[in-house]
N, C-alpha and C positions, 0 to 999 in steps of 0.2 A: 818512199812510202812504206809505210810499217805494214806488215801483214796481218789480215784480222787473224782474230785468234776468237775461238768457240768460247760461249755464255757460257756460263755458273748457274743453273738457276735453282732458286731458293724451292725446297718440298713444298712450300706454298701456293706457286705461280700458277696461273691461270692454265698450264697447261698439264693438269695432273689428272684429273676429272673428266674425262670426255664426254660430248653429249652422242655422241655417235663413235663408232669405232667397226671399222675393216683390217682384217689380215691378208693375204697374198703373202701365200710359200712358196719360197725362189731357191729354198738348195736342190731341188730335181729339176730344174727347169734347165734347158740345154742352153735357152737364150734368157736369162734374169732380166735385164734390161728390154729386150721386148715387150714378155710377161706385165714388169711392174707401170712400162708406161702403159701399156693396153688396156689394165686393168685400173691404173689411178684414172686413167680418161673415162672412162667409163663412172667413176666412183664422184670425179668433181662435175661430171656433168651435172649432176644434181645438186652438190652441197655447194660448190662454188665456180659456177662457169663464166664466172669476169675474170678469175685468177687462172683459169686450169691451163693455159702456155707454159706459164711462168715458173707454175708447181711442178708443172711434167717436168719441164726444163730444168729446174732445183732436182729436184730428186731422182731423176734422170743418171745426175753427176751424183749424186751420191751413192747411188747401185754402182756406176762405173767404177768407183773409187774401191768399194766393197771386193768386187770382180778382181781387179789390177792391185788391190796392194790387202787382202787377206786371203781365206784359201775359199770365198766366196758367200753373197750374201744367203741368208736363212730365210727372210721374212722381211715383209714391208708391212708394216702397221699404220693406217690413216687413220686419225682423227680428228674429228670436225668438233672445235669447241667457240663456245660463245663468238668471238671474234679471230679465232685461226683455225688455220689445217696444220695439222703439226703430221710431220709425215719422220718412222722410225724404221731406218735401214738397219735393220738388226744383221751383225756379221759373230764368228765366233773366235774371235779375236781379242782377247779378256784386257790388255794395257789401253785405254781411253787415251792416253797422252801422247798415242802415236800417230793421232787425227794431228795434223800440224800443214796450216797450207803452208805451199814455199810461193816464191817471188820467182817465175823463170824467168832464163833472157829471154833478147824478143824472140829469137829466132825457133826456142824450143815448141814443138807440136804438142804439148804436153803439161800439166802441172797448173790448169788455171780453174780448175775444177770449183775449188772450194772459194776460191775471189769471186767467181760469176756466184757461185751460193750466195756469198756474203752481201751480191748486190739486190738478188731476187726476196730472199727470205728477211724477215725484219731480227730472227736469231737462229743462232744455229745452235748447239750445244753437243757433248757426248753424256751418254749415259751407260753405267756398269748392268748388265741386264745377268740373270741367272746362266746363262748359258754363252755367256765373253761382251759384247758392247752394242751399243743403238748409237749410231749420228742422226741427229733429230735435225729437222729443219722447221721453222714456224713460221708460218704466210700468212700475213692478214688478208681479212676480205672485209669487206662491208655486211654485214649483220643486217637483219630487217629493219632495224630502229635506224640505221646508217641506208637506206637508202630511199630514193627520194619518191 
């Protein structure tokens, strides 16, 4: 199995533009990962509560990741646009090319983070932010026009 590997996406993409937008600041927070999921549950109860397990659970691992391999995240940025939640774990870690899932063996506790991303989220991508990098994750939901 080939490991996914993070989106490219074009300045034009559907996810540039938000119709809605939250921040949560996670470099003073003692528990980041608490903070961000307490605080996204709270944020997708409204914009999108058919998704909000799955998002917790995406982005979840992407704070951990923040936590475990930089010197810890800054900020979680949610946004709700037309058809996704795009959720940006900003860390200060300026090389984007060192997001790289691995493939563990079975036995490793460890290292499956961005696979289970790749299953929950429909793209992932990194992006170069003023102040070192964002791993973006983007969820679709169903939109009003999408639901029955």
């Amino acid at each position: 199995m080939v490991p996914p590997t993070p989106a490219t996406l074009p300045p034009d993409s559907d996810f540039v533009s938000p119709l809605l937008q939250r921040t949560i600041q996670l470099q003073a927070a003692t528990r980041p990962t608490n903070l961000a999921r307490h605080a996204l549950t709270k944020v997708l109860r409204v914009w999108a509560p058919e998704r909000l397990d799955d998002i917790v659970l995406g982005v979840n691992e992407l704070v951990i990741n923040a936590v475990q391999h930089t010197a810890g995240p800054q900020r979680l940025i949610v946004e709700k646009h037309p058809h996704h939640i795009v959720a940006r774990v900003c860390d200060p870690w300026r090389n984007p090319t060192r997001v790289v899932p691995r493939t563990p063996d079975a036995l490793a506790q460890g290292g499956r983070g961005l696979q289970l991303l790749n299953e929950l989220a429909e793209t992932w991508f990194v992006q170069t932010t003023e102040d070192g990098k964002a791993v973006c994750a983007a969820f679709r939901f169903p939109s009003q026009e999408d639901r029955p």
